[in-house]
C-alpha positions in Angstrom: 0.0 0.0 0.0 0.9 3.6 -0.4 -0.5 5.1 2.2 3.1 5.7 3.4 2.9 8.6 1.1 0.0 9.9 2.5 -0.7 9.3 6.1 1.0 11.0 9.2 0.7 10.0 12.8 2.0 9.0 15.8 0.9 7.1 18.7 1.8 9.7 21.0 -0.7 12.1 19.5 -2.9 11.0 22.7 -2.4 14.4 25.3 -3.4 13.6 28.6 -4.8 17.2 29.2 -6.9 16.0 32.7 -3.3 16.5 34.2 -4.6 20.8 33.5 -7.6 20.0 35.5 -9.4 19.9 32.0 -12.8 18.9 31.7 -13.5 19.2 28.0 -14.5 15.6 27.1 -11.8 15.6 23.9 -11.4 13.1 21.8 -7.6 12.2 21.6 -7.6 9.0 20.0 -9.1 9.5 16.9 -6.4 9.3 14.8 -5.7 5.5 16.3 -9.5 5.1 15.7 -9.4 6.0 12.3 -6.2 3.9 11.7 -8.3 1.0 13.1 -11.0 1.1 10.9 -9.2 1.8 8.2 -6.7 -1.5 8.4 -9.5 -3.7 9.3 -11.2 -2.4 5.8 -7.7 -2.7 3.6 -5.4 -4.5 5.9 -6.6 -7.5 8.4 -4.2 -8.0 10.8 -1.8 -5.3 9.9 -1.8 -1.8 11.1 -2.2 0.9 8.1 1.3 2.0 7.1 2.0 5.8 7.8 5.0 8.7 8.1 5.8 9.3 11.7 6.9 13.4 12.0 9.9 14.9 13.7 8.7 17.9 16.6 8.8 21.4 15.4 11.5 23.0 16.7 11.7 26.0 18.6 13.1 28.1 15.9 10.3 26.5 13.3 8.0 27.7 16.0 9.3 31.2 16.2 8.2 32.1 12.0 5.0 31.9 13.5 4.8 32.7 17.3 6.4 35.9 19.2 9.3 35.0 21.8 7.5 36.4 24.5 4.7 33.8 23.9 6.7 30.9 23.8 9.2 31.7 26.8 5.3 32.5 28.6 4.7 28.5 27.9 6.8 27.5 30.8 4.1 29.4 32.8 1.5 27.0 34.4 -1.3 30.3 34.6 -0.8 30.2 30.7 -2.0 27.0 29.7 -4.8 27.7 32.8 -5.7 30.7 30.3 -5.4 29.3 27.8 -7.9 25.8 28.6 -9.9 28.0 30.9 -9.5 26.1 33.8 -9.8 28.3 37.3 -7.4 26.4 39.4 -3.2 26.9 38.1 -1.0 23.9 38.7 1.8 25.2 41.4 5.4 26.0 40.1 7.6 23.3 40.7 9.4 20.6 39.1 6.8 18.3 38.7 4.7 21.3 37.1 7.9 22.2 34.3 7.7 18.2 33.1 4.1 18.1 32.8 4.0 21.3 30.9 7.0 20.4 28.7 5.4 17.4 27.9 2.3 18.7 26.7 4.1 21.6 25.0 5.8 18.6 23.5 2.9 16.6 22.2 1.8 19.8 20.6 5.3 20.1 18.7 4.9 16.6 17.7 1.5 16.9 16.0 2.5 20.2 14.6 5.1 18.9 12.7 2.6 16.4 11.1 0.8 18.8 10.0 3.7 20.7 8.2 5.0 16.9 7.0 1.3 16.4 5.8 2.1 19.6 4.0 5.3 18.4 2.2 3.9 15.1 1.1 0.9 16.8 -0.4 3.4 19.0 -2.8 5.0 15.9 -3.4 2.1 13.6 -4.3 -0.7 15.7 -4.6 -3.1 14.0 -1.9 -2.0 13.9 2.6 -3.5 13.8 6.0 -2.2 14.4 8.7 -4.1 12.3 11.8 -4.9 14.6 14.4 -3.8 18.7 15.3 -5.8 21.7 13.4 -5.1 24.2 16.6 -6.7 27.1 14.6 -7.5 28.8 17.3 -4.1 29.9 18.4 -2.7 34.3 17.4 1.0 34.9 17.4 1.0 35.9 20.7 -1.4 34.1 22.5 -3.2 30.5 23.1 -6.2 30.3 22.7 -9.5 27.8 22.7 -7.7 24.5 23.7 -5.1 25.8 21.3 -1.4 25.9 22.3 0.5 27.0 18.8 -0.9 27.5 15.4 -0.1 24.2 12.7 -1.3 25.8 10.3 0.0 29.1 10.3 3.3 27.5 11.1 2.9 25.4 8.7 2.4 28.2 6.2 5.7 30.2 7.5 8.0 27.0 7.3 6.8 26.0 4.2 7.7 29.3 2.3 11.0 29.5 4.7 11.8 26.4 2.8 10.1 27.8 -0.8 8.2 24.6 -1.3 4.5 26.9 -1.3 4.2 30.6 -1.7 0.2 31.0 -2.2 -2.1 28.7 0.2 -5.5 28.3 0.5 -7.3 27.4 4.4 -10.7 25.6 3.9 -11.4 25.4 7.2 -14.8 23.8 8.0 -14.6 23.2 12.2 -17.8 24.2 13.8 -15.9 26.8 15.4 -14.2 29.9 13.2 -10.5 29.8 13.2 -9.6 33.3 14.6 -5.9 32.3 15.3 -5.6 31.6 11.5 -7.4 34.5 10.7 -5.5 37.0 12.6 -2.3 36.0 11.9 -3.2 36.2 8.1 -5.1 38.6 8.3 -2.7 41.6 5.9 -1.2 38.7 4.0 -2.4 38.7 0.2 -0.6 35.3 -0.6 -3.0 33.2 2.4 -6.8 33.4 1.6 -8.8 31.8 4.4 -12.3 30.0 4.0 -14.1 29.6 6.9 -17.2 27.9 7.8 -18.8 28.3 11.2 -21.5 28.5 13.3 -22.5 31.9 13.7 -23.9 31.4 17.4 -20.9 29.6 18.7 -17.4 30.3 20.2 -15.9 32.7 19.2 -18.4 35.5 19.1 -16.3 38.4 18.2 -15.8 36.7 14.7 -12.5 37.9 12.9 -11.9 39.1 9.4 -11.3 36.4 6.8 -11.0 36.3 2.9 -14.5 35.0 2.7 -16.5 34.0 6.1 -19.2 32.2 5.5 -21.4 32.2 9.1 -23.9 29.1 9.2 -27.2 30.3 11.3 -28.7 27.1 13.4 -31.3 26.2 10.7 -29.4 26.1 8.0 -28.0 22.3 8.7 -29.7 21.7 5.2 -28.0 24.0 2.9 -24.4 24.0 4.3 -23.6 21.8 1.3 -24.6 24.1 -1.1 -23.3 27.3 0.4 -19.8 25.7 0.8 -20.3 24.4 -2.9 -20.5 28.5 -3.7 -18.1 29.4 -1.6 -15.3 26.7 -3.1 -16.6 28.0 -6.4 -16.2 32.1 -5.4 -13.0 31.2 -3.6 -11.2 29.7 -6.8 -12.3 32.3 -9.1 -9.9 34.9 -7.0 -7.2 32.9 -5.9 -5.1 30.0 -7.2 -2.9 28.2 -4.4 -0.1 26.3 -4.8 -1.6 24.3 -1.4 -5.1 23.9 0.2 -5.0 23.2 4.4 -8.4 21.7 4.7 -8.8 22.2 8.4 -11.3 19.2 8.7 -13.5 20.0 11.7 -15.4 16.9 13.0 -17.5 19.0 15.4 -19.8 20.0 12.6 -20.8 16.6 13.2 -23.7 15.6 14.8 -21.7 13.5 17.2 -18.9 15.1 17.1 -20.0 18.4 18.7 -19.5 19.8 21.6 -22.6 21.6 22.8 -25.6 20.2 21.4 -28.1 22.8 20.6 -24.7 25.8 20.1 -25.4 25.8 16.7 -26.1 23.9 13.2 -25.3 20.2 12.8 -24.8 17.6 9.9 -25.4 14.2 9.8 -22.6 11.3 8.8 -23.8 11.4 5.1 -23.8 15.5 5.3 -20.5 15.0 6.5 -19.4 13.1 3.5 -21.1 15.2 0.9 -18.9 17.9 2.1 -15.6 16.2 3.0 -15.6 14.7 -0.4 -16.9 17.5 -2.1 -13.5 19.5 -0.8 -10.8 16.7 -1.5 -12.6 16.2 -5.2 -12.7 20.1 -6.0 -8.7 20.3 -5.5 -7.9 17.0 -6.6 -10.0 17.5 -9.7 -8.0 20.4 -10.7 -4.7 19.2 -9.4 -4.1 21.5 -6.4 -2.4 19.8 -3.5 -4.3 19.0 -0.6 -3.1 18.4 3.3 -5.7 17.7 5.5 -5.5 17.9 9.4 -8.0 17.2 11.9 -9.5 20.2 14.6 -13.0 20.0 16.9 -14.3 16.7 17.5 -15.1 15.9 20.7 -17.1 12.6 22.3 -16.5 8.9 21.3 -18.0 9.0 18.0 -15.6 12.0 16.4 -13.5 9.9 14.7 -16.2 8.8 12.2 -16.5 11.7 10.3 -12.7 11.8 10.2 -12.6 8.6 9.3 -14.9 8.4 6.0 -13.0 11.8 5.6 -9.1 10.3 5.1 -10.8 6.7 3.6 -11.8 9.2 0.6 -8.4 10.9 0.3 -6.6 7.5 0.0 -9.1 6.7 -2.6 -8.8 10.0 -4.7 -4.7 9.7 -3.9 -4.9 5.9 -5.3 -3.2 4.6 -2.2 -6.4 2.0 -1.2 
């Protein structure tokens, strides 16, 4: 199989953030999940093959993020801030390794996404099986986000001229202010986002074109986002699409039921393959990373998601 070419994970992409006093039910695993359903269906008895990615490193991380920021990461009442939890672990040793670790995981799955990135200018089609922190400004976490993979991403990648003009199709229930900020002044990023328009974050920020989905309109999501592809390409022509593949839009995948719209598994597929096929079709790279999903049933719209990129990519 070639999935090799198109895959990235890790096991340790499972963050234990309870250790924050956390109580956002995530869902960590998903990228093992999918992994699992995806060998049973093309490889009984064998795990799917994929690309394991090296941590970003601090200087990758400072393209993207301001010193101060960073350096403010050693701080236990940052990542309190940040996860909005109202009791701050105390400073000691024990504190510095927990935090260094998590910092850590978050390097780790950053750098999938910006490996996810490469192999997608290489062979047109990658995933990478977990990150999308979206939420996350140049100078501050924010919304379960530590640092930005996909701005990062972005920076490194034209640090290293492999992609100059990218596209962010970012469809998590949730807009992606960190994404948005950061790119905001910058003519060579154009950012498509999809979100609810009564959900977290409501000071919405400016994007190339925000499309803000009111609760009822569950039943035309498709088509607007069909539009929106359709405007979006007739203005801009990327060397690389992000698609920042939000499984919270899913019915069973969101967080608070009753915050906004939802879509069903099938609705879900409509639009996930609707994106890879409108890129693929024309020949436009495509990395997608996972964001929202939260609950034990995320991973199935991520799933069906990535099964449909190996397709498209010829690697199942």
């Amino acid at each position: 199989m070639k999935t090799r070419k198109h895959l990235v994970y890790d096991p340790q992409y499972q963050s234990d953030l309870t250790v924050l006093g956390s109580t956002v039910q995530f869902a960590p695993d998903r990228g093992a999940r999918v992994l699992s359903e995806l060998s049973k269906e093309f490889l009984p008895n064998r795990e799917l093959p994929y690309r394991k990615p090296q941590m970003l490193t601090f200087k990758q991380m400072r393209r993207t993020h301001d010193e101060t920021y960073l350096d403010s990461l050693k701080l236990p009442a940052t990542w309190a801030e940040i996860f909005g939890v109202s009791t701050t672990l105390p400073k000691n040793g024990h504190t510095t390794k927990v935090l260094r670790k998590l910092l850590g995981d978050y390097r780790l799955k950053s750098g999938g996404t910006l490996l996810a990135a490469r192999l997608a200018m290489a062979n047109g089609l990658a995933a990478n099986l977990g990150a999308g922190y979206h939420h996350a400004h140049r100078d501050h976490g924010d919304g379960y986000c530590v640092i930005n993979d996909i701005a990062l991403t972005i920076h490194n990648l034209r640090f290293e001229y492999v992609a100059d003009k990218v596209m962010v199709v970012d469809l998590d229930f949730h807009q992606g202010n960190g994404v948005s900020t950061i790119f905001e002044n910058d003519p060579k990023v154009f950012t498509l986002d999809f979100h609810a328009l009564e959900a977290w974050p409501m000071k919405k920020q400016k994007c190339s074109l925000p499309v803000a989905i009111r609760k009822h309109e569950g039943p035309v999501y498709n088509a607007k986002l069909k539009a929106a592809l359709d405007q979006a390409l007739a203005s801009f022509q990327p060397d690389l699409v992000i698609f920042v593949h939000g499984a919270d839009a899913y019915e069973h995948g969101l967080k608070n039921r009753g915050e906004g719209f939802s879509l069903t598994l099938a609705q879900m597929n409509e639009r996930d393959r609707m994106v890879i096929d409108c890129f693929a079709d024309r020949h436009i790279p495509l990395a997608l990373c996972f964001a929202g999903g939260y609950g034990d049933r995320a991973w199935e719209a991520h799933h069906q998601a990535v099964r449909h990129l190996l397709l498209r990519a010829g690697a199942i």
